[in-house]
Structure formats: C-alpha cells, structure tokens
C-alpha positions in Angstrom: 13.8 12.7 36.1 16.9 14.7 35.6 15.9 18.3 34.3 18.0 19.1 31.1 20.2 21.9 31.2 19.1 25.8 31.3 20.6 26.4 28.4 19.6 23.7 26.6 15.7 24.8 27.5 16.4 27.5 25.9 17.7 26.4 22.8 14.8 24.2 22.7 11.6 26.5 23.3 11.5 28.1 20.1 10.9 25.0 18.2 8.6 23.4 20.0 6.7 26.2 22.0 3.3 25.6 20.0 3.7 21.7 21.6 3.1 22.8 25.6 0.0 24.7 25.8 -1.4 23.6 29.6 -4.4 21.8 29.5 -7.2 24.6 29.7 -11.0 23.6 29.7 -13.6 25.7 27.9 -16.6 24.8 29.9 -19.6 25.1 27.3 -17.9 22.0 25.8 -18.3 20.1 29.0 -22.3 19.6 27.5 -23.2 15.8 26.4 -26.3 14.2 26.3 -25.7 10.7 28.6 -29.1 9.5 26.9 -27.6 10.1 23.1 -27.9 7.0 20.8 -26.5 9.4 17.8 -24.2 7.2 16.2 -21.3 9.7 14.0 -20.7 8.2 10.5 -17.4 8.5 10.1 -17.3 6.2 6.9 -15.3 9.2 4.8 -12.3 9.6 7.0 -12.2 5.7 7.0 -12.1 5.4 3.0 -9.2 7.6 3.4 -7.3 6.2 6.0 -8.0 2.8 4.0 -6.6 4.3 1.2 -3.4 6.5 1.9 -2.5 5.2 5.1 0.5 2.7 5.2 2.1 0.6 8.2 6.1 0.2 7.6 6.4 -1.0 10.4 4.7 -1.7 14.2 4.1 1.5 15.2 4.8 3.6 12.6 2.3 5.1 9.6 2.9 7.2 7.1 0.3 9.0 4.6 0.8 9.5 1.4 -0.3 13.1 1.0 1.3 13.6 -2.9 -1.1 10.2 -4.2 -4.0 11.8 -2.2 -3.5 14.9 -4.4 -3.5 13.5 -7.4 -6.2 10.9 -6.3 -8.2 13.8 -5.9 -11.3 12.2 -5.8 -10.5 10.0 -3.3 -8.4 11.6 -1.1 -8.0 15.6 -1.2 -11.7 15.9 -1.5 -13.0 13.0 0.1 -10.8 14.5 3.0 -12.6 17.8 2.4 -15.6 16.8 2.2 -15.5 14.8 5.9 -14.5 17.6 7.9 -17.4 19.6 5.8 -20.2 16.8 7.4 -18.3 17.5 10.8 -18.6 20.8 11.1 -22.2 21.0 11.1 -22.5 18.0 13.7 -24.3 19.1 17.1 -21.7 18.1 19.0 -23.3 18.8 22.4 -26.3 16.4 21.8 -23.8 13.5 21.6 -22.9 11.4 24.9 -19.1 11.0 26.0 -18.1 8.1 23.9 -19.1 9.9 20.6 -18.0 13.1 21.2 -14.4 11.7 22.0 -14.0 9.7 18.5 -15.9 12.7 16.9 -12.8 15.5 17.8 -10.2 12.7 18.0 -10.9 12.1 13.8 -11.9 15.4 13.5 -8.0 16.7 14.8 -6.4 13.9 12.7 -8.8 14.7 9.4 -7.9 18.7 10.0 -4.1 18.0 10.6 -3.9 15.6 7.2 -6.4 18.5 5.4 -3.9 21.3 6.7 -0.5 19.1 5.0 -3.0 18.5 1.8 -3.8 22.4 1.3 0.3 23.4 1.5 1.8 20.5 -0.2 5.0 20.1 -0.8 6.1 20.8 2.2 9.2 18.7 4.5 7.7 19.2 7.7 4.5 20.4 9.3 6.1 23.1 10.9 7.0 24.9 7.9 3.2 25.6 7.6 3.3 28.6 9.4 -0.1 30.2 9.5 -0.3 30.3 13.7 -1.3 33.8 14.3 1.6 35.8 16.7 5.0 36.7 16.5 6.1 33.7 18.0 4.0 31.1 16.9 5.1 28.7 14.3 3.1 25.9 12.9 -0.4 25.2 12.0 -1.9 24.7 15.3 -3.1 28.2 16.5 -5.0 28.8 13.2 -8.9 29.0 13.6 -9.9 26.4 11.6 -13.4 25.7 11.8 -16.7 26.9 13.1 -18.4 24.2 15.2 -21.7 25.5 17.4 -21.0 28.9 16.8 -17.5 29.0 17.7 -14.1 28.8 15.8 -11.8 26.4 16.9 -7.9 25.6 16.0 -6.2 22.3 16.2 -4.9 23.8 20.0 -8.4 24.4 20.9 -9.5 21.2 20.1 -6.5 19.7 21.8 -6.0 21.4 24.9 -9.2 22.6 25.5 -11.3 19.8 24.6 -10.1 16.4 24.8 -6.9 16.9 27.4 -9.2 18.4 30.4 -12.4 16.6 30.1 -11.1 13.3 29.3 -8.0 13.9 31.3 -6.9 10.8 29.7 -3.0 10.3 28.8 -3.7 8.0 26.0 -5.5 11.2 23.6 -1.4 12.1 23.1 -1.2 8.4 21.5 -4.3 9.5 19.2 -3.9 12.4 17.9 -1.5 12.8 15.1 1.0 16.0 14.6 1.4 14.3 10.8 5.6 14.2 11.8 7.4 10.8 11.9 8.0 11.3 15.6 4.3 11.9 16.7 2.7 8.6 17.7 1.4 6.9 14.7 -1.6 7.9 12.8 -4.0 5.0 13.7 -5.3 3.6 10.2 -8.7 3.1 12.0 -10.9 5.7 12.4 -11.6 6.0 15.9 -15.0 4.3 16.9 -17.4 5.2 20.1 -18.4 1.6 20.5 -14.0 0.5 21.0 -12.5 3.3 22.3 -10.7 1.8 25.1 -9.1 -0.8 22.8 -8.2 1.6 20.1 -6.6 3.5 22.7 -4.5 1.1 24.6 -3.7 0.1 21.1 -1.9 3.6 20.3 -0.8 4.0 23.0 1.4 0.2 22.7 2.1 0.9 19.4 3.9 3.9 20.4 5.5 2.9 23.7 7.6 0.2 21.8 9.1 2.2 19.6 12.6 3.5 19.9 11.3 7.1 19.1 9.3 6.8 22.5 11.8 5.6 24.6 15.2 3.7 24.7 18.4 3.3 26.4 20.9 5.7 25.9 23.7 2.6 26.2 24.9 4.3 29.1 22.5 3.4 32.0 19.9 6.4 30.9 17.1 6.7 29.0 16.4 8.9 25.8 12.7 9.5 25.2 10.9 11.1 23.3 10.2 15.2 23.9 6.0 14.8 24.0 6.9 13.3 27.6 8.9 16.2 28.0 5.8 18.8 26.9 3.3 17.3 28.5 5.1 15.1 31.7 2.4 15.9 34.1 -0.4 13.9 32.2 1.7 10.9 32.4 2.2 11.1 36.1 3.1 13.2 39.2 6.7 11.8 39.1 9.2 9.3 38.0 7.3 6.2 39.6 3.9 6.9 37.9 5.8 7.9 34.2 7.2 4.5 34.4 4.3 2.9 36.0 2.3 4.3 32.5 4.9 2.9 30.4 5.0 -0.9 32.0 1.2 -0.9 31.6 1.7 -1.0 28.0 5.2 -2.2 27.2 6.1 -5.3 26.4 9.0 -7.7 27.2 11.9 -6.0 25.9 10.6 -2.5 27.3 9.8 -3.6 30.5 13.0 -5.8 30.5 14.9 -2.6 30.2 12.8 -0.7 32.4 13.5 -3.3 35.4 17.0 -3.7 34.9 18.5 0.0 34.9 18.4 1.3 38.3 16.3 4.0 38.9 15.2 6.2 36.2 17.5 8.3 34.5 16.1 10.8 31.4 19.9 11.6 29.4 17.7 13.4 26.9 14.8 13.6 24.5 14.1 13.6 21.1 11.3 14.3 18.2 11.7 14.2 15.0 9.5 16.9 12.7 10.0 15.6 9.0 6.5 14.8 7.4 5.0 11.3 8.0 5.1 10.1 4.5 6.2 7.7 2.3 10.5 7.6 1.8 11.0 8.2 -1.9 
C-alpha cells in the first residue's frame, strides 16, 4: 500500500489522533467463566435500537438522537437506564460469547448516551471532554465504573475487545456515531449469533463506497479506519485484500480482481453525526 505523503500525515494526526490507540490488553479482563450459562438481558438497548434506529440505505444507519430527546421516555432514559443495569453486571463470571456482546452494546449504548447528554451537536468530535492537551473527542473520558474500575470508550476498545478477541470484525461493530463509521447495527448484538452478526457488519460496511472504491484512475480510495488500524486487517497488501474478498460481493470483488495490484490513492472518513438529513 502506498504510504501517503509526510506532510499530509501531518496534516492529518490532529484530527484523528484519538482513532489509533495500539491495541493494549489489561489482563484482569482476560477472566471468564467457560462454564457461565448467564444469559445478559439486553432487551433495553433493543427497544431503543427498534425505535430510533433507521436503515437509508444497505449499510448505512442513522439515529435519531433529537426524537430520542423528546421521546424521553423511550429513548434518553430508556438509554440511561441500560447502561445503569450494565454497570453493575459481573462481568468476569460471564463466558467469552457474553462478555463480547455485553461490551460491544455496552460501547454503542455509551457512545449514543454521550451524543444524547451534548445534543445539538454536528459531529461527535465536537464533544470534547477527553482529558489532555491534545485529546479531542469523547473517547478518553472515564465513563463508567465496572468491577471496581473506571473505564472510557478507549478502554473498552483497545483494551478489551481488540486484544482478547483479536478479531478485525469488532471495528465493523462498534459505532463512532459519524456517518463514516461502519453502521450502527439495529440489532443488539446477541451471545448465541455473534459470528453472523459480525460477518454481517462487517458486509454491510465493505460494500459501501465510504469503505472502499476506485479512485477512477486505477487506485483505490478507502476509508481512513483501514488507515488507523491496518495491522488488524492484515500483515500486508495480500491479507487487507484477502479480508475484503471474504466479505465483498460481486461488484467489490469484480473491482478488486481487475485493477492490478493494489494501489491506496488515499483515504477518507467522514465525522458529521449519523442522523437523520433534515
């Protein structure tokens, strides 16, 4: 893959330096309980996601964060009161399965909770409570105490779910609430179909234009959370694609086969808030 100018790095890293932390494991998370039959009810962030949650089109969502404000009672506080039953869940007494759709909805119910508490706002970013003179965002805020300890949407990402599921599909799951994140899923995520859900987000995502596409010029554009985070989609330019094909379909992998070789022009991400066009 072609690297992108200096200059241009440097252009970029400001805006999207809270989007790169390296996978980091905390190891007291690494606890589960193989033998678990707890079952998570996760019935409140479904209500929600049945009720504010929108498909335009395949594979894209938005949320519609002003109706869930006014809906108070079933959205704002319903929202509220999930991550509330969440944070008191003994999270190391659950086996693998659970305790990946537990912080998977738990990320996607604090990231919608975090847009809800600041609305109006045009783009996530301009929530910035990130502690540091350099942060920007929402994501290095402590957010909640779970077991003892205080986690932010970072922690949860990059210290959780990347290194001990070390699975490239989470980045399909989780949901940065911008309309160039991979789509929030408008199931909750469930122990018992993980691996469906997941291939599903992660198709849904691949075939959009705002993941990859031609450039019209015999290179590709994609978009930058390949550029953040290209080692967990592959050592190099064979396995990247290799990731794609195994969940594009016919016009991707059409594309894919006929440029030779694989050349990145650019990339791309676009931070306005996932919701409804006015």
């Amino acid at each position: 893959m072609r690297v992108l100018p200096f200059l241009l790095f440097l252009v970029l890293v400001p805006a999207v330096s809270h989007a790169a932390p390296k996978a980091e494991l905390w190891s007291d998370w690494q606890a589960y309980n193989p033998q678990s039959r707890t079952e998570i009810d996760h019935a409140d962030w479904q209500a929600v996601l049945d009720r504010f949650v929108s498909q335009p089109e395949p594979g894209v969502t938005t949320f519609d964060y002003k109706r869930a404000i006014e809906d108070a009672a079933n959205g704002v506080d319903v929202v509220a009161r999930y991550v509330d039953a969440m944070i008191v869940v003994k999270v190391s007494d659950l086996n693998l399965d659970q305790q990946m759709a537990y912080w998977i909805n738990l990320y996607n119910a604090l990231t919608v909770k975090v847009v809800l508490d600041h609305y109006p706002v045009k783009s996530i970013r301009d929530i910035d409570i990130s502690p540091g003179l350099f942060a920007s965002g929402p994501w290095g805020k402590k957010l909640v105490t779970i077991e003892g300890r205080t986690l932010s949407l970072d922690d949860i990402e990059h210290r959780i779910l990347r290194p001990i599921w070390n699975d490239p599909r989470i980045h399909y799951a989780v949901n940065c609430a911008s309309v160039g994140c991979p789509a929030l899923a408008k199931q909750a995520y469930d122990a018992r179909q993980l691996e469906d859900q997941l291939d599903r987000a992660a198709t849904g995502f691949i075939n959009h234009r705002r993941a990859i596409h031609s450039d019209g010029d015999g290179g590709f554009v994609i978009s930058s959370l390949y550029d953040w985070y290209r080692d967990d989609f592959g050592a190099g330019d064979a396995q990247f694609v290799a990731h794609l094909l195994t969940f594009a379909g016919p016009e991707l992998t059409a594309q894919l086969d006929h440029i030779g070789g694989f050349d990145v022009s650019g990339d791309e991400y676009d931070w306005a808030l996932n919701a409804p066009q006015s």
